[in-house]
C-alpha positions as a Markdown table, in Angstrom:
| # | Residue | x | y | z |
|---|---|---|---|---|
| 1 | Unk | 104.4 | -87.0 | -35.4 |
| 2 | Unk | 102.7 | -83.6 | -35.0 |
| 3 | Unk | 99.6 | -83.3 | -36.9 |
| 4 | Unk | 100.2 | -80.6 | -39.9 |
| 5 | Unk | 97.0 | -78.0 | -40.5 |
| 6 | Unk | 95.8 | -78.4 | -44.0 |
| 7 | Unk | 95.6 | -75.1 | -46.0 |
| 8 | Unk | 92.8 | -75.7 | -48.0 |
| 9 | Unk | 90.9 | -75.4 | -44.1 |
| 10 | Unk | 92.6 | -71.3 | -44.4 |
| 11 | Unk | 91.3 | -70.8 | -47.7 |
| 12 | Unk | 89.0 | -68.4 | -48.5 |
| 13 | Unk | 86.8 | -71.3 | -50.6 |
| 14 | Unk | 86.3 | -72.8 | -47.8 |
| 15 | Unk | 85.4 | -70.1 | -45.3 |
| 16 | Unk | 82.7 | -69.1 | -47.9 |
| 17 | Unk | 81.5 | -72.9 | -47.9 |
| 18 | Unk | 81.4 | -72.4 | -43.8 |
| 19 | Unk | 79.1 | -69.2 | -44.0 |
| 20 | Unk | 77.1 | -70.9 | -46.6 |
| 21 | Unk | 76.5 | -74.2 | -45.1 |
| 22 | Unk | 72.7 | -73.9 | -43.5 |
| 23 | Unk | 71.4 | -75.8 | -40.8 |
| 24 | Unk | 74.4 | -74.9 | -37.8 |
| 25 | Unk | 73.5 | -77.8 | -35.5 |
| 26 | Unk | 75.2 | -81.5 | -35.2 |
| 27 | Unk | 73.6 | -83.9 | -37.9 |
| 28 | Unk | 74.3 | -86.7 | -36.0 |
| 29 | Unk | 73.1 | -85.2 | -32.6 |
| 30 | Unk | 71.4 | -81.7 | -33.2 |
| 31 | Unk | 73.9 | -80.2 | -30.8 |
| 32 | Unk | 74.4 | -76.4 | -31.5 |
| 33 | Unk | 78.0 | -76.4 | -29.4 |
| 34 | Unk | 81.4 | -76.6 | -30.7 |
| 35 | Unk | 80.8 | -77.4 | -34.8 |
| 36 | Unk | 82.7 | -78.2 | -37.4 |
| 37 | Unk | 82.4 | -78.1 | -41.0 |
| 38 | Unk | 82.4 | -81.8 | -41.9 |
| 39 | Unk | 83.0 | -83.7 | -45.3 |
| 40 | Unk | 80.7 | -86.9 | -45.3 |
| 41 | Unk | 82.8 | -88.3 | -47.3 |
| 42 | Unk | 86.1 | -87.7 | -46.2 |
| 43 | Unk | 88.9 | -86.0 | -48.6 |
| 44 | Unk | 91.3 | -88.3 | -48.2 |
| 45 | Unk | 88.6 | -90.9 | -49.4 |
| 46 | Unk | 87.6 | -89.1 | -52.7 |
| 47 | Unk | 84.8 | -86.5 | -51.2 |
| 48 | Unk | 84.6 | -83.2 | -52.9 |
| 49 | Unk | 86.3 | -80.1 | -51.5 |
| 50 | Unk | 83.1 | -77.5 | -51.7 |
| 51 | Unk | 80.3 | -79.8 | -52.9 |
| 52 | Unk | 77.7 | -78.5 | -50.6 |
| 53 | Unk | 75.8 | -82.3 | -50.7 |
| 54 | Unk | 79.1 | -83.5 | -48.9 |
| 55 | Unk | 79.5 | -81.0 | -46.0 |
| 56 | Unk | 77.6 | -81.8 | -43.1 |
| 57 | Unk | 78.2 | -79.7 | -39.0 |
| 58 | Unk | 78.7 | -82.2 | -36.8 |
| 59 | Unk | 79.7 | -81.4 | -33.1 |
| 60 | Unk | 83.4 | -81.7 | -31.8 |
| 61 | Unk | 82.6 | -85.2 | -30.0 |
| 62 | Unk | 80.6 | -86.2 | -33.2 |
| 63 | Unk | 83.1 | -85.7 | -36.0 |
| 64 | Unk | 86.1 | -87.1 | -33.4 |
| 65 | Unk | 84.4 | -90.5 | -33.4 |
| 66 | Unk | 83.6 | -90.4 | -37.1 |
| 67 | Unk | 87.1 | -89.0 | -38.3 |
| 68 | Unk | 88.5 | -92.1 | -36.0 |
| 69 | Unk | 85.8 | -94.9 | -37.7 |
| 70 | Unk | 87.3 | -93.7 | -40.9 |
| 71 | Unk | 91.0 | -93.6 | -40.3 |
| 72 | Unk | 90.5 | -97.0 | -39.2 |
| 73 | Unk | 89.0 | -97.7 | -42.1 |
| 74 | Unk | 91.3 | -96.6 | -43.9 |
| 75 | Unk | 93.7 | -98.1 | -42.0 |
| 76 | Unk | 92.2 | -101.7 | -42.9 |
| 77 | Unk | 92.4 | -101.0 | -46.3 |
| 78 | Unk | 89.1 | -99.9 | -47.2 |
| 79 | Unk | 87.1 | -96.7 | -47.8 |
């Protein structure tokens, strides 16, 4: 099944969380290249939408492996 963007990721909340977010490098890493906006805690799994204390940049390699750890979680019945 084709994966399905999530609007709230075009909203204009959540552009202004981007530009507000400090610290542009990888938390997990401290790589500057290819970053994405990151919820710690994952929406799906309760984490606030625009709390700036759950948004975190994590590199493209970095937020792959955690989004996968979490599905998986997720998948096991847990969160």
């Amino acid at each position: 099944m084709p994966k399905v963007a999530d609007t709230f990721y075009q909203s204009p909340e959540w552009a202004a969380a981007r530009r507000a977010q400090p610290n542009k490098w990888c938390a997990v890493c401290a790589s500057t290249k290819r970053l994405i906006l990151d919820h710690k805690v994952e929406r799906k799994d309760g984490g606030a939408d625009l709390d700036p204390l759950n948004l975190e940049w994590l590199c493209q390699p970095c937020h792959n492996r955690k989004t996968a750890e979490a599905r998986a979680k997720r998948a096991r019945g847990g969160r």
